[in-house]
ROLO-511856 format. One line per 4 residues: number of its first residue (from 1); their letters; for each residue y, z, x of N, C-alpha, C. Coordinates in nm, 4 decimals. Layout:
NUM = a = Y Z X Y Z X Y Z X ~ ...
***
This chain:
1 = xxxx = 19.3909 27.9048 15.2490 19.2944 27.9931 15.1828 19.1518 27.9380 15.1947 ~ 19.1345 27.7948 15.1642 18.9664 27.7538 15.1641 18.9491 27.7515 15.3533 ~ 19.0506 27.7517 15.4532 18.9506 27.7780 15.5769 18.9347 27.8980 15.5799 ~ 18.9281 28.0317 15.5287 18.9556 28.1856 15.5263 18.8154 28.1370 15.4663
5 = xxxx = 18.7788 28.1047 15.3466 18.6445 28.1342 15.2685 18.5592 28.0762 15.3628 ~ 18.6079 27.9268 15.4200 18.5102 27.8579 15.5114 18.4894 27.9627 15.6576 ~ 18.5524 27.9959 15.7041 18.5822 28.0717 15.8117 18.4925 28.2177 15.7589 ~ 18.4610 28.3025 15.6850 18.3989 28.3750 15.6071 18.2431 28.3499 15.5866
9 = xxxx = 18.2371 28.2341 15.5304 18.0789 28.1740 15.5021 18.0361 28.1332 15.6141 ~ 18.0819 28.0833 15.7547 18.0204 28.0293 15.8712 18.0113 28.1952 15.9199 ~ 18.0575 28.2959 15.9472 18.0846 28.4060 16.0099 17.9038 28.5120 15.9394 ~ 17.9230 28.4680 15.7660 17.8048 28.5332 15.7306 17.6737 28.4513 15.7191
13 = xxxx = 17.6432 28.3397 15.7541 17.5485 28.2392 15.7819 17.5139 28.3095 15.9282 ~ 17.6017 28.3366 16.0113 17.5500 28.3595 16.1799 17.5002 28.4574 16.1354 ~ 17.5532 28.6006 16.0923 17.5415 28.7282 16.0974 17.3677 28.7470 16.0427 ~ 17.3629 28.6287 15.9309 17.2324 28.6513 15.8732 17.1190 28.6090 15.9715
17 = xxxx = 17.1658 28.5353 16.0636 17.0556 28.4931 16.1494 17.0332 28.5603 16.2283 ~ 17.0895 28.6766 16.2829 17.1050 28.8023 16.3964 16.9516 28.9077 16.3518 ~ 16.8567 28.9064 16.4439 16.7621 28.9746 16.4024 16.7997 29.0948 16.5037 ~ 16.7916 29.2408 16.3757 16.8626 29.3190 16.4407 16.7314 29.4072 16.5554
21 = xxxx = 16.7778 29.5266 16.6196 16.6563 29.5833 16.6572 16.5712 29.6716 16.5820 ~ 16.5924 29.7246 16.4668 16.5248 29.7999 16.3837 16.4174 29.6885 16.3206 ~ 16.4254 29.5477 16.3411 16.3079 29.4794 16.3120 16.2032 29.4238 16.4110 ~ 16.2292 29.4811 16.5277 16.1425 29.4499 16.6537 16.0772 29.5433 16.7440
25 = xxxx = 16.1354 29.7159 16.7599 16.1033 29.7623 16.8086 15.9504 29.8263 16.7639 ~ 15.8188 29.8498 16.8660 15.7082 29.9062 16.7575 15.7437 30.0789 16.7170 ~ 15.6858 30.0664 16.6672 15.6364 30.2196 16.6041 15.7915 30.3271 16.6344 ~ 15.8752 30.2891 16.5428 15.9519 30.3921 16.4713 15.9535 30.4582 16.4518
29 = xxxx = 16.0223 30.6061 16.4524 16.0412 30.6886 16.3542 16.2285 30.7479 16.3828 ~ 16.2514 30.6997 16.3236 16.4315 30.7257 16.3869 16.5035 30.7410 16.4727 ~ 16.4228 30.6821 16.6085 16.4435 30.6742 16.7247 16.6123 30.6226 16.7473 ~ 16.5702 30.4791 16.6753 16.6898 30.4282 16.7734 16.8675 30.4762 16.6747
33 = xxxx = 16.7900 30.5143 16.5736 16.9255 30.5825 16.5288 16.9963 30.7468 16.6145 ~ 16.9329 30.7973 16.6725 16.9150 30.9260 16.7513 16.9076 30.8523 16.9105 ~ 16.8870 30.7799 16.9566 16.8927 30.7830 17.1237 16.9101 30.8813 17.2027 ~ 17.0676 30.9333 17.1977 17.1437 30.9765 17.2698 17.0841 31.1593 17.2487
37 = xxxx = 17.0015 31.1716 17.1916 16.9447 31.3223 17.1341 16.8349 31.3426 17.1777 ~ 16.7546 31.2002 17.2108 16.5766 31.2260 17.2113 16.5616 31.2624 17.3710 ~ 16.5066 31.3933 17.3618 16.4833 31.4721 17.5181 16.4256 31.3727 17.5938 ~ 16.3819 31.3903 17.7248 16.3571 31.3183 17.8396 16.2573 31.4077 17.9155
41 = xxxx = 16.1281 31.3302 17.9494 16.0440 31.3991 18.0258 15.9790 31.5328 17.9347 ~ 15.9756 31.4996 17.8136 15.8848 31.6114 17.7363 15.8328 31.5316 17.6064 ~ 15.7232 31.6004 17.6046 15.6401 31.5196 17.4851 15.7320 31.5551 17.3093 ~ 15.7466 31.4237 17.2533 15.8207 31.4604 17.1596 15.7553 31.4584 16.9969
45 = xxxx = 15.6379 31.4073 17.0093 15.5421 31.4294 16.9036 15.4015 31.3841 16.9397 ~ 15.2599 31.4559 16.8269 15.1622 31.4119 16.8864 15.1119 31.3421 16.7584 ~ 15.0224 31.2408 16.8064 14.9454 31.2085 16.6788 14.7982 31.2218 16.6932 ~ 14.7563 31.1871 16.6160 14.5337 31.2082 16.6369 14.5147 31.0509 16.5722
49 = xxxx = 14.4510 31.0545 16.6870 14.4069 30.9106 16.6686 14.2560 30.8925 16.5898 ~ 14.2447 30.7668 16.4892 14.1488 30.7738 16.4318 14.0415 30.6737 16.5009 ~ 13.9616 30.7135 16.6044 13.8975 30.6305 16.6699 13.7655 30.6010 16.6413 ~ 13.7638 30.4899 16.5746 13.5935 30.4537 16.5227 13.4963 30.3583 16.6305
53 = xxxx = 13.3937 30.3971 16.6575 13.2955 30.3348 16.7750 13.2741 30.1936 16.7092 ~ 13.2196 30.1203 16.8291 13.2063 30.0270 16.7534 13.0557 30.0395 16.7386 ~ 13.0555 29.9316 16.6050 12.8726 29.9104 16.6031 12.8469 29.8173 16.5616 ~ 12.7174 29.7431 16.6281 12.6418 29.6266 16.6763 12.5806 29.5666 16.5005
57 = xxxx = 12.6844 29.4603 16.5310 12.6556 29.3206 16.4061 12.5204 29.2645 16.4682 ~ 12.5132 29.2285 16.3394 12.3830 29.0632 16.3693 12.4919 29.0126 16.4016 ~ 12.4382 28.8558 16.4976 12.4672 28.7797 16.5714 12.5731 28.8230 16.6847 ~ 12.5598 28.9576 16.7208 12.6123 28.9741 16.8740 12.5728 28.9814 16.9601
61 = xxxx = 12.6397 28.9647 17.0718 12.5749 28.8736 17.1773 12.5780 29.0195 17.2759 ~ 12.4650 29.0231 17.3099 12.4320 29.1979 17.4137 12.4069 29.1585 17.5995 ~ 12.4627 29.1970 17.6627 12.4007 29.2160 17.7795 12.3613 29.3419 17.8283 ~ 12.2140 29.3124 17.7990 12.1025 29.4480 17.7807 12.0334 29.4597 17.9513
65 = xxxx = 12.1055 29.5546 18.0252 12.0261 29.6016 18.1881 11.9192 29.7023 18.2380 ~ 11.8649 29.6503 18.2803 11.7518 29.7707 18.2766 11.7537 29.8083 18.4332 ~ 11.7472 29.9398 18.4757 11.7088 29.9687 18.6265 11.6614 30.0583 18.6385 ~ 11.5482 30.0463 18.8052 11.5015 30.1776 18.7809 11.4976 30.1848 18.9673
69 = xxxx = 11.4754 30.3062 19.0168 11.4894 30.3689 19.1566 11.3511 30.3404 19.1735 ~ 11.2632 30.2906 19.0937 11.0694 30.2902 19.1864 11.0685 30.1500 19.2393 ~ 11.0692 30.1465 19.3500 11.0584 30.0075 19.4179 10.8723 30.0027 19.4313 ~ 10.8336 29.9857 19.3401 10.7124 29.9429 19.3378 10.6429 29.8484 19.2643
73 = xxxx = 10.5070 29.7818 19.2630 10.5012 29.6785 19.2147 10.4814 29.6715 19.0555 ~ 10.4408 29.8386 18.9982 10.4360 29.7935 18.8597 10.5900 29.7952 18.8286 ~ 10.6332 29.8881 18.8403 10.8390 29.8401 18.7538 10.8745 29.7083 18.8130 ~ 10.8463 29.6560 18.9508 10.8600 29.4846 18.9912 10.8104 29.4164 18.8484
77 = xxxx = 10.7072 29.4375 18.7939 10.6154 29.3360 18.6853 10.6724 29.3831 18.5683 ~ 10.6818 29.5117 18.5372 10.7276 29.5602 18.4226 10.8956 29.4990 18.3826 ~ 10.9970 29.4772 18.4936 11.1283 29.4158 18.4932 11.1274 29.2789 18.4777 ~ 11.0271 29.1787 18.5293 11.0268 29.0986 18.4961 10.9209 29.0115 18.3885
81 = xxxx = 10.8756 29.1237 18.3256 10.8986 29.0714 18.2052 11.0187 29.0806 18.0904 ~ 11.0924 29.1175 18.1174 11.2363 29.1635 18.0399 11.2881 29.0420 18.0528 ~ 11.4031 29.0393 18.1895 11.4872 28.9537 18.2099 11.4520 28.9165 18.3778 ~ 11.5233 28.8394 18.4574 11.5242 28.7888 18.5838 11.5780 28.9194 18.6779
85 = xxxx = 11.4972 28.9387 18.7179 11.5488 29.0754 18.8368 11.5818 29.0381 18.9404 ~ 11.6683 29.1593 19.0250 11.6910 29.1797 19.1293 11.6894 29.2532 19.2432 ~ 11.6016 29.2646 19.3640 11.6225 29.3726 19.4217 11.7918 29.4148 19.5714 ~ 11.7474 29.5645 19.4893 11.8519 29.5851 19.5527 11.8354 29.7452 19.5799
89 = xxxx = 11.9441 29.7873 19.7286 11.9390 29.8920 19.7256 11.8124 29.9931 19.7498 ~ 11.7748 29.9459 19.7612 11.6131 30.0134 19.7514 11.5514 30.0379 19.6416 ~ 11.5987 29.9480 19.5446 11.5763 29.9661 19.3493 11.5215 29.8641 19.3065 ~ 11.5147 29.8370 19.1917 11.4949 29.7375 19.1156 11.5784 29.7164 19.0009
93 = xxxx = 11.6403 29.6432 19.0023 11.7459 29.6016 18.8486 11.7254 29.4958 18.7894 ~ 11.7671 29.4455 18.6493 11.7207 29.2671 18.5846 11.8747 29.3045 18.5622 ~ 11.8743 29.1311 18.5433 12.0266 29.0925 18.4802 12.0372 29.0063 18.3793 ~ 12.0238 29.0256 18.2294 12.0573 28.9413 18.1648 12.2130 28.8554 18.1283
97 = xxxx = 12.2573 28.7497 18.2328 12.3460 28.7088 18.2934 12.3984 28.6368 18.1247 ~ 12.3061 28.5752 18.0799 12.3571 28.5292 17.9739 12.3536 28.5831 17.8214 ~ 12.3314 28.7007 17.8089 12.2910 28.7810 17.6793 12.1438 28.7718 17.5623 ~ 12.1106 28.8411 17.5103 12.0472 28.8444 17.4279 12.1262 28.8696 17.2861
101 = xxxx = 12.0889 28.7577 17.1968 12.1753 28.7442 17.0497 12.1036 28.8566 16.9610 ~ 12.1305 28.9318 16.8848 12.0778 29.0134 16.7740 12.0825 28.9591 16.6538 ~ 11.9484 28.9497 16.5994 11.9229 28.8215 16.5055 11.9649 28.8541 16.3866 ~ 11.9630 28.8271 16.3037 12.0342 28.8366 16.1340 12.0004 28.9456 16.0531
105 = xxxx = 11.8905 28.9418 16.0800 11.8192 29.1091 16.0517 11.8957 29.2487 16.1207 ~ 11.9319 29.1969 16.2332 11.9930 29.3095 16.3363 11.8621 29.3730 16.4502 ~ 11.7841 29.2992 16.4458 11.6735 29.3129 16.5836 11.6771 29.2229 16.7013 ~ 11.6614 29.2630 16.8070 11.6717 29.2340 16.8832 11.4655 29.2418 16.9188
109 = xxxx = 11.4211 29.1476 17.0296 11.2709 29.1201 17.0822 11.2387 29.1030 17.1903 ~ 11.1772 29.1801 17.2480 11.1015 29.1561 17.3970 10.9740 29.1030 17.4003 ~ 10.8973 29.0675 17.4554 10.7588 29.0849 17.4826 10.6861 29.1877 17.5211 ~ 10.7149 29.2879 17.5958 10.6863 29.4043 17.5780 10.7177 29.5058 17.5201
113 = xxxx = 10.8663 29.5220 17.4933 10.9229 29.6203 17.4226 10.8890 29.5974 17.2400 ~ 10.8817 29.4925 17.2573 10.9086 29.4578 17.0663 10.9850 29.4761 16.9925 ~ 11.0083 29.4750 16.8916 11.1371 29.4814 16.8083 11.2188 29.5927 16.8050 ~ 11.3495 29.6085 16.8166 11.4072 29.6766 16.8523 11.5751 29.6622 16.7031
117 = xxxx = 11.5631 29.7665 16.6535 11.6803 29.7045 16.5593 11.8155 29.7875 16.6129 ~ 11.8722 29.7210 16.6523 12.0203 29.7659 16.7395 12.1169 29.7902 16.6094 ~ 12.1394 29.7042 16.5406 12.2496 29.6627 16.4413 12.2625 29.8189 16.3709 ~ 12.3912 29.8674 16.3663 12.4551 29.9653 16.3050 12.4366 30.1032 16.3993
121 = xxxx = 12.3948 30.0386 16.5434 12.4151 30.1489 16.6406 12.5714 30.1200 16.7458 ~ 12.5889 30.2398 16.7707 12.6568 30.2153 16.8764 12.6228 30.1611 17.0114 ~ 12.6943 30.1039 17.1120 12.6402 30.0808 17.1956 12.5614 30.1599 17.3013 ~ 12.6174 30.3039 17.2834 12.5670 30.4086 17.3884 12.4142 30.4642 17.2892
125 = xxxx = 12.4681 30.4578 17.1270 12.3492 30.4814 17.0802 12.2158 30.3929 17.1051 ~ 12.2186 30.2730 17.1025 12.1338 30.1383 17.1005 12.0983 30.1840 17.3098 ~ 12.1629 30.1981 17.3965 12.0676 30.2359 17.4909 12.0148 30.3749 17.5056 ~ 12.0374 30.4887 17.4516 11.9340 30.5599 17.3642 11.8014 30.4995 17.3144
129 = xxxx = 11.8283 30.4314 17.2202 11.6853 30.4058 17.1567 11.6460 30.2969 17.2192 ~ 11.7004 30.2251 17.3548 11.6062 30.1217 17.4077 11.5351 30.2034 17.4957 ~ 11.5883 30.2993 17.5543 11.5550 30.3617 17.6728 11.4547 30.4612 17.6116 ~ 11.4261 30.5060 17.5068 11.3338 30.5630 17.4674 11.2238 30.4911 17.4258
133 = xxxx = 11.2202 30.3563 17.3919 11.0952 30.2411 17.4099 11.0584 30.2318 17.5452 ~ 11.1462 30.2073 17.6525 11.0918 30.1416 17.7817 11.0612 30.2861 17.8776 ~ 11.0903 30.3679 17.8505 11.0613 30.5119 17.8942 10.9075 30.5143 17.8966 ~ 10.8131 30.4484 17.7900 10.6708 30.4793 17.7920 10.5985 30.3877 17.8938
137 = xxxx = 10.7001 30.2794 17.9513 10.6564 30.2287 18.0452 10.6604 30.2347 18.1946 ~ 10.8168 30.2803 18.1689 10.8678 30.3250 18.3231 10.9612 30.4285 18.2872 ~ 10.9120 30.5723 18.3419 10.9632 30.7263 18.3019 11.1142 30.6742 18.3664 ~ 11.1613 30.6402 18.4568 11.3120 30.6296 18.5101 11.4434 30.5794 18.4538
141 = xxxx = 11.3647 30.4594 18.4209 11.4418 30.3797 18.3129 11.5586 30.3743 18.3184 ~ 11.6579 30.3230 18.3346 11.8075 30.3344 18.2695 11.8479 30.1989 18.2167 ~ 11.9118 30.2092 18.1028 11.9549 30.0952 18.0298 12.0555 30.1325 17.9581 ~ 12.1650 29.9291 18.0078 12.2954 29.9649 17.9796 12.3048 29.8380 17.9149
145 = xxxx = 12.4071 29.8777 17.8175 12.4303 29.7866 17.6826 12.5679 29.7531 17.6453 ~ 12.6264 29.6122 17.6976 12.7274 29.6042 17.6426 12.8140 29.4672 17.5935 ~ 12.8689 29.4454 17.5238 12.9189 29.3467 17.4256 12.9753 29.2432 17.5144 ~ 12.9242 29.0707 17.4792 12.9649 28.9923 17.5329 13.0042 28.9192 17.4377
149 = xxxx = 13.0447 28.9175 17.3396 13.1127 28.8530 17.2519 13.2111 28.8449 17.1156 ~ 13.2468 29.0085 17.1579 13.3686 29.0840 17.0659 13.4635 28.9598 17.0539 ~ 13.5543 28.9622 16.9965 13.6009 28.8413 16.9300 13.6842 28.8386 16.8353 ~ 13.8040 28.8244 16.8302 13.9115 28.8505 16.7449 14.0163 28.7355 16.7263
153 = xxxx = 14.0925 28.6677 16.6475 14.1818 28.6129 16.6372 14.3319 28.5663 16.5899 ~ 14.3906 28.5342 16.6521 14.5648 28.5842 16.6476 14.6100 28.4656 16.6107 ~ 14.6489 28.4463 16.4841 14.7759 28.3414 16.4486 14.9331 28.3644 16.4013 ~ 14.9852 28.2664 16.3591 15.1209 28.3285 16.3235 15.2506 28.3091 16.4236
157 = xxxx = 15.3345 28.4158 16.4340 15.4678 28.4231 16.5664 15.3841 28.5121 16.6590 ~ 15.2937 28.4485 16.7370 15.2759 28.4847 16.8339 15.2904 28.3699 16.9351 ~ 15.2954 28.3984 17.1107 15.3221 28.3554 17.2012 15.2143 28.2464 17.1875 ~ 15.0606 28.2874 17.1925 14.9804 28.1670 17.2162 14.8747 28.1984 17.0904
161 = xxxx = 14.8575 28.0998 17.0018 14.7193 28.0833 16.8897 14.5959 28.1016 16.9612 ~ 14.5483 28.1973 16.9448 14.4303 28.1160 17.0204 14.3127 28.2618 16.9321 ~ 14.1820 28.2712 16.9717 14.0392 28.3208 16.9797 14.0301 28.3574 17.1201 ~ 14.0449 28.5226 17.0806 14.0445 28.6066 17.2338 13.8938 28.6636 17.1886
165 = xxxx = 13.7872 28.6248 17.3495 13.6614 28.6821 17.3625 13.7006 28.8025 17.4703 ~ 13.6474 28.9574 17.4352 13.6973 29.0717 17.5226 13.5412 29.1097 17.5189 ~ 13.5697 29.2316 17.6175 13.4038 29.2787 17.6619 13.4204 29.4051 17.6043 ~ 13.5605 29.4247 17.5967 13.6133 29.5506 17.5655 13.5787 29.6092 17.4240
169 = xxxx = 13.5255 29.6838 17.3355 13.5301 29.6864 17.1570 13.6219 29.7916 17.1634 ~ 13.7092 29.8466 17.2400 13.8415 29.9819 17.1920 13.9352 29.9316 17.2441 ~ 14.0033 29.7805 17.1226 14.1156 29.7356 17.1361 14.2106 29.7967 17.0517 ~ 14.3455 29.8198 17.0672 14.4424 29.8347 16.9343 14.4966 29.6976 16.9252
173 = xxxx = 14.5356 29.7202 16.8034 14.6544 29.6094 16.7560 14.7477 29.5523 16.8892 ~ 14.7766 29.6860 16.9149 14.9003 29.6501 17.0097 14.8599 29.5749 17.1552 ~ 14.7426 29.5947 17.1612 14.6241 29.5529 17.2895 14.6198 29.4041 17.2841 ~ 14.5943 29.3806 17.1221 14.5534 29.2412 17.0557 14.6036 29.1362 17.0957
177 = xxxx = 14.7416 29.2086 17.0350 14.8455 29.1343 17.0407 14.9383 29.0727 17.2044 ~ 14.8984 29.1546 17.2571 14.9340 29.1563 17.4114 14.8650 29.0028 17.4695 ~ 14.6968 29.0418 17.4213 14.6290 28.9167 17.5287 14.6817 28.8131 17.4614 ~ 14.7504 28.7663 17.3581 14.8037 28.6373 17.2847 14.9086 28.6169 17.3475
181 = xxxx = 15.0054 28.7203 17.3904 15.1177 28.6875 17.4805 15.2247 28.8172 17.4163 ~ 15.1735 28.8398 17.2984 15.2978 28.9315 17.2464 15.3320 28.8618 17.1140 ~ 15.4290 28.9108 17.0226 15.4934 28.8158 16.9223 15.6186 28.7909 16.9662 ~ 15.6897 28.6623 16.8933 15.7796 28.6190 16.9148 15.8984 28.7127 16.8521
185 = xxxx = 16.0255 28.6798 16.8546 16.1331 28.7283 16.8175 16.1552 28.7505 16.6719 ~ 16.1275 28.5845 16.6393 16.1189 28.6102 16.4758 15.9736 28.6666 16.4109 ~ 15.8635 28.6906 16.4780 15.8127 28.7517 16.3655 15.8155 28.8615 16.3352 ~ 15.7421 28.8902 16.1367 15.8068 28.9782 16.1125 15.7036 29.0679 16.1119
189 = xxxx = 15.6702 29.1927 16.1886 15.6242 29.3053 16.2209 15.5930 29.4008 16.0976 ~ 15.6494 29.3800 16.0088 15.6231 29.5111 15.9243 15.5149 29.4534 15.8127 ~ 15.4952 29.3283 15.7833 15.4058 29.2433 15.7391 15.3311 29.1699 15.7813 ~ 15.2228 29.2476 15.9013 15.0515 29.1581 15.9783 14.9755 29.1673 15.8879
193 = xxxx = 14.8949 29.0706 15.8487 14.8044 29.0438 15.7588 14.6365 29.0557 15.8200 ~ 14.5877 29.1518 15.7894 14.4102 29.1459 15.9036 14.3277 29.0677 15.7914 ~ 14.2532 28.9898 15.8166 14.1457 28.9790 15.7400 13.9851 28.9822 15.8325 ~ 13.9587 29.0958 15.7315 13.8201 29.1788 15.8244 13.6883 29.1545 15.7288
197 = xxxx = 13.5556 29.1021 15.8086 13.4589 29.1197 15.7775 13.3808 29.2544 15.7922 ~ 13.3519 29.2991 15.6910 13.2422 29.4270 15.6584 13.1324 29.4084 15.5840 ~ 13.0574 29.3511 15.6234 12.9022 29.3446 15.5702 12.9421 29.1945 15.4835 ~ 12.8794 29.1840 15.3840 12.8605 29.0245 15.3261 13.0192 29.0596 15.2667
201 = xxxx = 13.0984 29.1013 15.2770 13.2308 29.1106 15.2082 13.3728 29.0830 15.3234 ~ 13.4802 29.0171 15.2473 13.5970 29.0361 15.3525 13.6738 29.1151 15.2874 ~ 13.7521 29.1707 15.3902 13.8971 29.2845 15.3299 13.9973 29.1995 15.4172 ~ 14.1083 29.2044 15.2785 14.2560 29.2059 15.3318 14.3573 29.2418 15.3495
205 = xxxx = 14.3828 29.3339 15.4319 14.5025 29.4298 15.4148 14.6135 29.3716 15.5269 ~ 14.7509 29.4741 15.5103 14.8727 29.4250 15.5783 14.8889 29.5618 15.6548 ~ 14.9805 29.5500 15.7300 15.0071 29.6599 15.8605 15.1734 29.6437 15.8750 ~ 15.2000 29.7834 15.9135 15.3521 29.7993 15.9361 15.3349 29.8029 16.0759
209 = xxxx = 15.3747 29.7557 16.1959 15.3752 29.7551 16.3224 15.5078 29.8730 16.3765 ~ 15.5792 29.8316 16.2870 15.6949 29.9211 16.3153 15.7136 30.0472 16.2677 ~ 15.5964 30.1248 16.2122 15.6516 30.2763 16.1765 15.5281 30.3146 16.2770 ~ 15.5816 30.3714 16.3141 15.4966 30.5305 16.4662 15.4204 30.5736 16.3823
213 = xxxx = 15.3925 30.6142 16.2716 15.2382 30.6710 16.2161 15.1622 30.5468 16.1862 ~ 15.1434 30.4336 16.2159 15.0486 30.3087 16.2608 14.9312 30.4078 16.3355 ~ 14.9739 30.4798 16.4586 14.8705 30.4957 16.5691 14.7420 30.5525 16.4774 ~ 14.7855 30.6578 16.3874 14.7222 30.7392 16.2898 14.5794 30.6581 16.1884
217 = xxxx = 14.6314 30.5306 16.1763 14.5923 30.4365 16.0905 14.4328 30.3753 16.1428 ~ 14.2779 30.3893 16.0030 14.2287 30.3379 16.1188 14.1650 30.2208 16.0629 ~ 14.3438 30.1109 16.0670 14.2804 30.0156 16.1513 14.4036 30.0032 16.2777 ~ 14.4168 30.0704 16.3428 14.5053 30.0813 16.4441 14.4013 30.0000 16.5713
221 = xxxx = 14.2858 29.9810 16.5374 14.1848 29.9314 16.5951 14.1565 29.8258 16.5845 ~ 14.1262 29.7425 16.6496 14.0503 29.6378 16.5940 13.9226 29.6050 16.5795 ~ 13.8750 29.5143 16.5167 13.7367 29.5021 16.4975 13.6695 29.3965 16.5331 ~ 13.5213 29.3658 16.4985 13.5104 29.2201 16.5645 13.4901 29.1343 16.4368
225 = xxxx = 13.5424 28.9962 16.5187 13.5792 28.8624 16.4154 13.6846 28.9441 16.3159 ~ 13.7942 28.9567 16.3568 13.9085 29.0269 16.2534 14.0076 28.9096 16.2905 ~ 14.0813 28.8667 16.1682 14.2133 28.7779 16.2031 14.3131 28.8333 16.1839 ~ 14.3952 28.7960 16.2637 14.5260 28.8799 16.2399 14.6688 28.7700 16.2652
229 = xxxx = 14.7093 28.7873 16.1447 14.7990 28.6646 16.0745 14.9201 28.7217 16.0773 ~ 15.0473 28.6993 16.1764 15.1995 28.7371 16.1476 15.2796 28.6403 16.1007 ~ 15.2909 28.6975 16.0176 15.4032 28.6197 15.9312 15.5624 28.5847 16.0062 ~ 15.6480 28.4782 15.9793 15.7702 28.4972 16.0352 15.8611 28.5769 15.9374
233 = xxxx = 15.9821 28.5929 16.0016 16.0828 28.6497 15.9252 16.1974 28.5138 15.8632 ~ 16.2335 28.6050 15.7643 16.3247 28.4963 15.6936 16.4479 28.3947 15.7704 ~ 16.5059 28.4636 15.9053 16.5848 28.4556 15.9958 16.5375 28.3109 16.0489 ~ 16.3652 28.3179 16.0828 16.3305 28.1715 16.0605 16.3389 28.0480 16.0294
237 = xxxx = 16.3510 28.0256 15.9240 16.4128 27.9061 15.8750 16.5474 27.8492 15.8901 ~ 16.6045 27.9306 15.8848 16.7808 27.9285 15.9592 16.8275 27.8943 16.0985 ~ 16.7249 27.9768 16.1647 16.6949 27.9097 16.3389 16.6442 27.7985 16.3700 ~ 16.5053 27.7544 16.2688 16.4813 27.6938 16.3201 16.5182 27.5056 16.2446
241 = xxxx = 16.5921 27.5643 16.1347 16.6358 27.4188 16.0538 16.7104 27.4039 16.0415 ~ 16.8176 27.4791 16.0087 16.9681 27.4770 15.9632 17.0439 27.4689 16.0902 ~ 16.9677 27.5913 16.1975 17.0885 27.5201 16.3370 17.0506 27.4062 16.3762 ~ 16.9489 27.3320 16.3571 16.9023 27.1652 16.4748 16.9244 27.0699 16.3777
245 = xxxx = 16.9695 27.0960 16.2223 17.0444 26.9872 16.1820 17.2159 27.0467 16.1532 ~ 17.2470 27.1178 16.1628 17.4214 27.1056 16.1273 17.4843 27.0616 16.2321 ~ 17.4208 26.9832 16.3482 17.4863 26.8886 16.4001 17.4570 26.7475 16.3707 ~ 17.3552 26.7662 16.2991 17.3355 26.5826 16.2004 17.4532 26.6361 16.1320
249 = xxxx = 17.4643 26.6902 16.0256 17.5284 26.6910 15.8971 17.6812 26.6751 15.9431 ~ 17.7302 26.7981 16.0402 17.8412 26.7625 16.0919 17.9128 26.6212 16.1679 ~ 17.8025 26.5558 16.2202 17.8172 26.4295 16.2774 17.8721 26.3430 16.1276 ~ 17.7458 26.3574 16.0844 17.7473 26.1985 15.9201 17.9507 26.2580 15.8453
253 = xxxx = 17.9589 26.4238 15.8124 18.0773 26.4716 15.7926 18.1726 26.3708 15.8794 ~ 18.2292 26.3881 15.9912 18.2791 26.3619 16.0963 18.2722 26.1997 16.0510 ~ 18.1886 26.1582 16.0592 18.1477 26.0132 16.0739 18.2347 26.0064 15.9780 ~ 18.1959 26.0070 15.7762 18.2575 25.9618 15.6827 18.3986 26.0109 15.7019
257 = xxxx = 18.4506 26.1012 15.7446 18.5717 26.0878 15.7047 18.6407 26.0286 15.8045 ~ 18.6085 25.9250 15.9502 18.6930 25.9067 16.0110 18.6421 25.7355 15.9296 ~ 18.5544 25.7332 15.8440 18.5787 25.5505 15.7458 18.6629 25.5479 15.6518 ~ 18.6773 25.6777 15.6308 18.7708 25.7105 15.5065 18.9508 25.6831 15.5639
261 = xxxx = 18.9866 25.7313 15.6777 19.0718 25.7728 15.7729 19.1222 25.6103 15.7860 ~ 19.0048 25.5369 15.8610 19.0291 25.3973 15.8738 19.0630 25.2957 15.7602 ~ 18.9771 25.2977 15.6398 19.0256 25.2294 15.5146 19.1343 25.2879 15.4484 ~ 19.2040 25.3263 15.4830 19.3354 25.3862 15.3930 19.4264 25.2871 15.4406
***
């Protein structure tokens, strides 16, 4: 009878460590209970995505381009006073190779252009209103604006820890999570933890990865300087402690009773 209970308790110790698939697959909605039902080659639901632009913090880092089609010598003088130009094409372009920072205030400064407050524009908005400053100098103008130092970070059961720099600002979660490597097996998905800066304040909220109306959600997005913290699952500790010692324990077992075996 006690190897039946023992035989019982080793059988539900494994079972508990079995992470099933309803805790790994993303975005749910009763899929994997239905398989064998869900049509093929037709759209089976839609969602609307809540897509917010991004917009320009103090201390981000801009690579601000200016070009124009007059190959002549005032836009030559007028470009380089900006940034380091280049000709090309039969044009004139500058390249600010290493960015311009947007200062704490949220302005950005030229020497000719002058202050310029970017912060709480979008990026397509912010070359709008540059291009409507440098327009009084050179009617052609085109100026392009875009993020060199978006910035997000991934800890937790993921593949690699690290501070991902993207150029990109229309990441999802699921994007995020990708350039880290993905999450591991044990973590647990239905509890990501973001912690987001919004103005002199942080927010902390949690995310279900695994229910399909996520996409809906907006922070289905990410933001910049956002952390994003996965927790493991309970299955954890069992994997990773209880199986790499119950061959100590079983050994010292083993051990004492073959002293016991011998002193009799």
């Amino acid at each position: 009878m006690t190897r039946i209970w023992l035989f019982i308790g080793l059988a539900l110790l494994i079972l508990s460590s079995c992470v099933p698939n309803r805790k790994l697959v993303y975005y749910q909605k009763d899929d994997l209970k239905h398989r064998k039902e869900i049509p093929r080659d037709t759209v089976l639901r839609r969602h609307a995505l809540n897509i917010q632009e991004y917009h320009i913090q103090p201390l981000d880092l801009l690579s601000i381009n200016f070009e124009t089609l007059t190959d002549e010598s005032d836009a030559f003088d007028f470009l380089s006073k900006l940034t380091p130009q280049v000709r090309a094409g039969g044009g004139i372009s500058n390249s600010s190779a290493n960015g311009i920072l947007v200062n704490r205030e949220g302005y950005v400064e030229y020497a000719v252009l002058g202050k310029l407050k970017l912060a709480g524009l979008t990026p397509f908005q912010a070359e709008d209103s540059i291009r409507a400053r440098a327009s009084k100098y050179m009617p052609d103008v085109i100026v392009r604006v875009r993020m060199l130092n978006f910035r997000f970070t991934l800890l937790g059961e993921v593949l690699r820890e690290q501070t991902v720099i993207s150029t990109n600002t229309r990441l999802t979660m699921s994007e995020a999570l990708g350039l880290a490597g993905g999450l591991t097996e044990l973590a647990d998905r239905t509890l990501v933890k973001v912690i987001r800066q919004r103005g002199p304040e942080t927010e902390v909220y949690y995310v279900n990865l695994l229910e399909e109306k996520f996409v809906e959600s907006p922070y289905y997005y990410v933001q910049q300087n956002d952390v994003i913290i996965v927790p493991p699952l309970k299955q954890r500790t069992f994997r990773k402690y209880f199986t790499s010692n119950l061959a100590i324990v079983t050994t010292a077992i083993s051990f004492g009773l073959l002293i016991v075996t011998l002193t009799r």
